[in-house]
C-alpha positions, 0 to 999 in steps of 0.5 A: 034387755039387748039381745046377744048378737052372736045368738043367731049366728050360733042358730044358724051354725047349729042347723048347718052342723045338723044337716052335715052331720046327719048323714055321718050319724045314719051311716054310722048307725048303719055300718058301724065296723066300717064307720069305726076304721074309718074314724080309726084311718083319720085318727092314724093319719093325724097321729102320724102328721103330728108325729112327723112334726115333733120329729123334725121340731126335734131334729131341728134343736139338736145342735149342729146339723148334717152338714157339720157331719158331711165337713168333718167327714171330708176333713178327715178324708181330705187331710186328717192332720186338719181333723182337730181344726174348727170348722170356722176355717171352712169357706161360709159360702160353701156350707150355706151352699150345701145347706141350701142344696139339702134344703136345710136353710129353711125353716123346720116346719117348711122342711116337713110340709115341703117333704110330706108334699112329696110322700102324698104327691109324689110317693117319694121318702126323699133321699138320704142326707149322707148316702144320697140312696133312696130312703124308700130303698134303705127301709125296704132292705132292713124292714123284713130282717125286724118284721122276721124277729119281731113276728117270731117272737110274738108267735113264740110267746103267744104259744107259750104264753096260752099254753103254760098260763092254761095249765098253770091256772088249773094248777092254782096254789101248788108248787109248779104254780108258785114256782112259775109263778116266780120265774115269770115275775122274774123274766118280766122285771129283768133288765132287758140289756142286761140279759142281752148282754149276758146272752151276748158273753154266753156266745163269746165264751162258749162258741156255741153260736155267733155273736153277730145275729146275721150270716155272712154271706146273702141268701142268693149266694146259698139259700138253703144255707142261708136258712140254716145259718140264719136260723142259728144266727139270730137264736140268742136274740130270739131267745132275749126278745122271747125271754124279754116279753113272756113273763108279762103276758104269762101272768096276763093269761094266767090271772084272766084264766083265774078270774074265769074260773071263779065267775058264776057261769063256771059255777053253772056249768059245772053244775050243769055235769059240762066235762072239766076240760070243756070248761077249760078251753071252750068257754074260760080260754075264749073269754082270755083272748080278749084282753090278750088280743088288747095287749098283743098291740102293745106287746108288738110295739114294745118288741120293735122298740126293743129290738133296737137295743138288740139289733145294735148288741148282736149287729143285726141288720134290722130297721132298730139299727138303721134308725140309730145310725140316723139319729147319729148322722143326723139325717132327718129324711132316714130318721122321719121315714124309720119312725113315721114306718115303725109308727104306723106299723103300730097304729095299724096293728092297734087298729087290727086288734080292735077290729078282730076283738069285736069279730071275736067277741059279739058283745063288742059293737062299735055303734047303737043299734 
């Protein structure tokens, strides 16, 4: 019988494997919370490199490029009355020269690793396309304005959200019951443009608050003004990503607290003569954080994503609205940094939820012991 050639090259490959591995294994069995951000940072940074590359893949398919966009930006400054022209007119030399200069002669995927070299190397996002700013500064100036309304609006809902499934689930079968019941069914199947449009007509026909979600004048001008204005400012699209995103998490609570509720360790307690209240918030309400703090990410991550409708309705100057003016100026170096950023916003917060899961639930371990 001939013997398999490869059958001692595969020997040989499995002992070096055992001999690499074996000190990962020991030292996941060790540290096993560590070992799991760990496995979760290289996770994250493979996720995003993939990301950056279907990004720029994309980008590269769109038809035209910045370029078309800057030569239709110097037509209708230079001399509007050739606006309606091809660009064929223009001199070839000159647009594979402002190509070459933006490094956009190269192929798409060149593109990507020539930038990424620079963000790991170098820490730089590069520049914008069109405003030639720094693209680190641009994100920077627009970040904390979406972290503010997103953050808001997650405290919001978890507060609401705890209290009213808490003390609706006791209330199980009754009309108050029933009756929010409906209405968070309602609020989660909503249209979400719709409703910011609807709030959006609320605030032009009554006057009672501003149409635009930002104040006029920078917190250094006045800023305790600023505060109070601001606050007024963005309180209908607080009002619509709160509305947008309480509904669902609502039923969430209320459902887990139901399904605590008829576990047999209740029965027990009860039995036992624990206080009702006892019952309620130290034993059943613990139990709800659990899925609660799985979802929270999720949550997070659809209210960024949300908010980029929100932010262009209510012209908020949020990271959404700079991402959609990227998008249509096609500049590639602003829309890969928005959505590299936004994305390990994400990542981490997923990461942070199942790293405070398992510090809340004991049950919850990442390794053998």
């Amino acid at each position: 019988m001939k013997q398999n050639p490869l059958k001692p090259l595969a020997a040989v490959a499995a002992a070096v494997a055992g001999v690499v591995l074996k000190p990962v294994y020991k030292l996941r069995r060790r540290f096993p919370l560590s070992s799991y951000i760990l496995n979760r940072l290289f996770t994250m940074a493979v996720m995003l490199f993939l990301l950056g590359f279907g990004v720029f893949g994309l980008m590269a398919l769109a038809p035209g490029d910045i370029v078309d966009q800057i030569m239709i930006q110097q037509i209708f400054s230079d001399n509007p009355g050739r606006a309606g022209q091809n660009l064929a007119h223009m001199e070839a030399e000159q647009l594979a020269a402002l190509r070459a200069e933006l490094g956009l002669d190269q192929p798409f995927y060149v593109q990507y690793i020539r930038w990424l070299y620079g963000v790991v190397v170098h820490r730089d996002l590069g520049l914008s396309l069109i405003s030639r700013a720094p693209v680190s500064f641009l994100i920077a100036s627009r970040i904390v304005n979406s972290l503010v309304l997103n953050l808001l609006s997650l405290i919001f809902i978890t507060l609401f959200s705890f209290a009213l499934g808490v003390y609706f689930s006791t209330k199980a079968g009754t009309r108050s019951d029933v009756a929010i019941t409906f209405f968070a069914l309602l609020l989660h199947a909503f249209p979400g443009l719709l409703l910011l449009i609807l709030l959006q007509l609320v605030a032009s026909v009554t006057g009672l608050f501003p149409v635009t979600a930002y104040p006029p004048f920078p917190f250094s001008y006045d800023p305790v003004r600023f505060v109070f204005s601001f606050a007024h400012h963005i309180f209908l699209p607080l009002l619509a990503s709160f509305l947008g995103g309480v509904g669902g998490t609502l039923r969430m609570i209320r459902a887990t607290m139901l399904d605590q509720l008829g576990q047999p360790y209740i029965t027990s307690l009860r039995a036992r003569g624990i206080a009702e209240w006892r019952i309620y918030l130290t034993h059943a309400f613990r139990n709800t954080l659990n899925p609660y703090i799985t979802a929270s990410a999720n949550l997070l991550a659809g209210l960024f994503s949300g908010s980029l409708i929100l932010e262009i309705i209510f012209a908020y100057p949020g990271i959404g609205r700079l991402m959609f003016e990227a998008v249509i100026q096609q500049d590639v170096n602003l829309v890969l940094a928005n959505m590299m950023f936004i994305s390990f916003l994400v990542l981490v917060g997923m990461a942070l939820a199942d790293i405070i899961l398992a510090l809340v639930d004991p049950r919850i371990r990442y390794g053998k012991e």
